[in-house]
ZAMARGU-4260 file (C-alpha; in steps of 0.2 Angstrom, whole numbers, plus 5000, padded with zeros to 4 digits):
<rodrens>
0) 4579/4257/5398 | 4599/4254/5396 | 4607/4263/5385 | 4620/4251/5372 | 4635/4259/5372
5) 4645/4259/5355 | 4663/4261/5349 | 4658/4280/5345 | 4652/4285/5360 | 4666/4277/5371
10) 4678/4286/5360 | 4671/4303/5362 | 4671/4299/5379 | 4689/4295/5380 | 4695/4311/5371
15) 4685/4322/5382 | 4694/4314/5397 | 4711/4315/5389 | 4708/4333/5384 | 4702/4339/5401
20) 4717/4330/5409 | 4731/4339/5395 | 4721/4357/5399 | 4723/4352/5418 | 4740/4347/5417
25) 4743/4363/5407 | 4737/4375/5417 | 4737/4367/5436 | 4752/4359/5438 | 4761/4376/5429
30) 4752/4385/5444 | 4756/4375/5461 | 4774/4376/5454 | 4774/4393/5453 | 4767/4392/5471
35) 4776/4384/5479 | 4792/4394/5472 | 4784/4410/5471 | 4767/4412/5479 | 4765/4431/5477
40) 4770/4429/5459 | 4760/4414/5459 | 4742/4425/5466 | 4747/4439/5455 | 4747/4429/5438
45) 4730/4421/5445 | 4721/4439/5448 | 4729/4443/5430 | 4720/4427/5422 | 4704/4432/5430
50) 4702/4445/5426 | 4706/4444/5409 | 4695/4429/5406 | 4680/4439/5414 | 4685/4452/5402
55) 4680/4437/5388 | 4667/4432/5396 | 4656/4450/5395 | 4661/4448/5374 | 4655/4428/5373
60) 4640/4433/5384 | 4635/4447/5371 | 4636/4435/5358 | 4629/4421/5368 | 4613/4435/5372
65) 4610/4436/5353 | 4611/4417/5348 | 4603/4410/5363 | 4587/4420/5363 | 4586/4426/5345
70) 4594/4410/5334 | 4605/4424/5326 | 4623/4418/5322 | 4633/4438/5322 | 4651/4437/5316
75) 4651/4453/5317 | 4653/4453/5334 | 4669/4455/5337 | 4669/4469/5326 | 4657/4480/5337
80) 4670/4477/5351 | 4682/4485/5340 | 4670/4497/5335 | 4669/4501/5353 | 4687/4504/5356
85) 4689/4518/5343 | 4672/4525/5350 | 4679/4525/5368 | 4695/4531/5362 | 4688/4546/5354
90) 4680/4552/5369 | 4692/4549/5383 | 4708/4559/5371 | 4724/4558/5379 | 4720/4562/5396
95) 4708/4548/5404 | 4695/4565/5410 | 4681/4558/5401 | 4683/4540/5403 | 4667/4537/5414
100) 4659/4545/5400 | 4667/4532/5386 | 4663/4519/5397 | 4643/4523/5395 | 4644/4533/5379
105) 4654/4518/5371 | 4641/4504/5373 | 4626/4517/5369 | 4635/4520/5352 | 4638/4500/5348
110) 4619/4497/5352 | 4613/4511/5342 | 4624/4503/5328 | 4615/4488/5332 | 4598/4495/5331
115) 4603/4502/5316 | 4609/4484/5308 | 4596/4474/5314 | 4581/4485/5309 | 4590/4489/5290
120) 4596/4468/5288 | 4595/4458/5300 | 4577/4457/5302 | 4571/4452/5285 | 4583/4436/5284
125) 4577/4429/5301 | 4566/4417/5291 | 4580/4412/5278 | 4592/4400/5291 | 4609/4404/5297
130) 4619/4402/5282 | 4612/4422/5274 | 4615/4428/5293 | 4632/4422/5291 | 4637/4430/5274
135) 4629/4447/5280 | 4638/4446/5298 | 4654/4442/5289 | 4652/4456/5274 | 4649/4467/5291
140) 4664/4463/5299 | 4674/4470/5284 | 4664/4485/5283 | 4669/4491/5300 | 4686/4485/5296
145) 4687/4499/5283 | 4678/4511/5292 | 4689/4512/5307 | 4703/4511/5296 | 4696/4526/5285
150) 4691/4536/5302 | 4707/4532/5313 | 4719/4525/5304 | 4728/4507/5307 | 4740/4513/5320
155) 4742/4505/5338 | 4729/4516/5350 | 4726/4515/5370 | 4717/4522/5384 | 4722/4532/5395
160) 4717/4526/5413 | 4703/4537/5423 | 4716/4545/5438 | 4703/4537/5450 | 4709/4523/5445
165) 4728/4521/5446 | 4730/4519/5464 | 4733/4499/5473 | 4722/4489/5483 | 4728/4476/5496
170) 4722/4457/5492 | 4728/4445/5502 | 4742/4457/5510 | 4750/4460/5493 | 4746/4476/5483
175) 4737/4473/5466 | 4732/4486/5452 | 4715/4494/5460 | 4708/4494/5442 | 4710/4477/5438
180) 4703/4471/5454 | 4687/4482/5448 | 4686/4474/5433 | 4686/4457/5443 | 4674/4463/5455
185) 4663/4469/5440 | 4664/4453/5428 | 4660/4444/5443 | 4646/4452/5447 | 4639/4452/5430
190) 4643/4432/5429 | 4632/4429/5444 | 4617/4438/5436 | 4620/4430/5420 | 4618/4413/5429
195) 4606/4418/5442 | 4594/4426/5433 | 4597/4412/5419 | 4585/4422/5409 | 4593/4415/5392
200) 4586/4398/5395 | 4571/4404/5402 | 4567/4412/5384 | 4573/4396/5374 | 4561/4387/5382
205) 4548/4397/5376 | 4552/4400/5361 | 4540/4394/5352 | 4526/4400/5364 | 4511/4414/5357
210) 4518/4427/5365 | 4535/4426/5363 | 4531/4425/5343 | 4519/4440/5347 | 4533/4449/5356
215) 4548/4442/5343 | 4549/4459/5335 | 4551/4470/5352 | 4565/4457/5359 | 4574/4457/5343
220) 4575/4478/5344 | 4580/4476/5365 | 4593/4459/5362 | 4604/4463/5348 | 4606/4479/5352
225) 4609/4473/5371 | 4620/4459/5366 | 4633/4470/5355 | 4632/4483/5369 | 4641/4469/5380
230) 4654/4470/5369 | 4657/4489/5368 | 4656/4488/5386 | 4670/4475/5386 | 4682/4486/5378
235) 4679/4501/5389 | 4683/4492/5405 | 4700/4482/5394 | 4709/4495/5385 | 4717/4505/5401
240) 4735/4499/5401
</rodrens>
């Protein structure tokens, strides 16, 4: 059956090719000239991008974890990444000894936080729609504003880097930051579990399945808690500078 196609439609269609064709022109034809006048500078600006964007990706997949397979709409996600900052802060000090330990500890602390939120508010307004979600997820975010404020104040923190990992790896012949390289190698990795696996759309499909109603409780307790952890986790492998 042919499908009639309207103004609407062919209009939507046209700014989504306009928009992908300004992004493009924005970002590629930048690139190939930076390559072709400076293609070491050029690589180097492309590992940066990538793995800053894998960085992102590991905070959009946390939230993505809890919307997806829980229908849960968390603004205060962002606010468990800061939340994990300051946690990992705290632990690593001024040195970088302990930052294998903030890299664990941190996300342990954002999911216990997340336990904690979804047992105590979350829970009971799973039946209520997306707008009360929203209200409490945004009354949360201030709340943890002022609570890192209270605790650590409102000056400009960092990390300091573990000392295994301030030495350089050779890609492509040219010498890049070893740590950024094992964050790329890292988010890449967890990218291609997150699409193998593609256990998000498994549970959506089955969402309104026996068991999974049955079971609803037990995910809630292991996604959210899972989800915000992402983000915690984020933030330890980001902060180093």
């Amino acid at each position: 059956m042919s499908r009639h196609w309207t103004l609407d439609d062919v209009t939507q269609r046209l700014l989504a090719l306009l928009l992908i064709g300004l992004v493009g022109w924005l970002l590629v034809v930048p690139l190939v000239q930076l390559a072709l006048r400076s293609p070491d500078t050029a690589l180097i600006q492309l590992l940066n991008g990538l793995a800053y964007s894998l960085l992102i990706f590991l905070i959009a997949a946390g939230f993505t974890l809890i919307f997806g397979m829980m229908n849960v709409i968390n603004l205060a996600h962002g606010s468990f990444y800061m939340l994990g900052a300051y946690l990992a802060y705290s632990i690593v000090g001024r040195s970088g000894d302990n930052f294998w330990l903030a890299l664990v500890a941190a996300p342990l602390g954002v999911a216990l936080v997340g336990i904690v939120l979804e047992l105590g508010y979350l829970r009971p307004l799973y039946a209520r729609g997306h707008l009360d979600q929203v209200l409490l997820t945004f009354g949360f975010a201030y709340v943890f504003s002022d609570v890192v404020r209270t605790v650590w104040g409102s000056d400009i923190r960092s990390l300091a880097y573990a000392p295994l990992l301030q030495g350089t790896v050779e890609v492509f012949g040219r010498p890049y930051p070893l740590y950024r390289f094992l964050v790329i190698v890292f988010g890449l990795i967890v990218a291609a579990l997150y699409c193998v696996v593609s256990l998000g759309i498994f549970l959506e499909a089955q969402t309104f399945t026996l068991w999974l109603l049955a079971l609803r409780a037990a995910l809630a307790l292991v996604l959210f808690p899972l989800g915000v952890a992402a983000a915690g986790l984020a933030i330890g492998l980001s902060k180093p500078r």
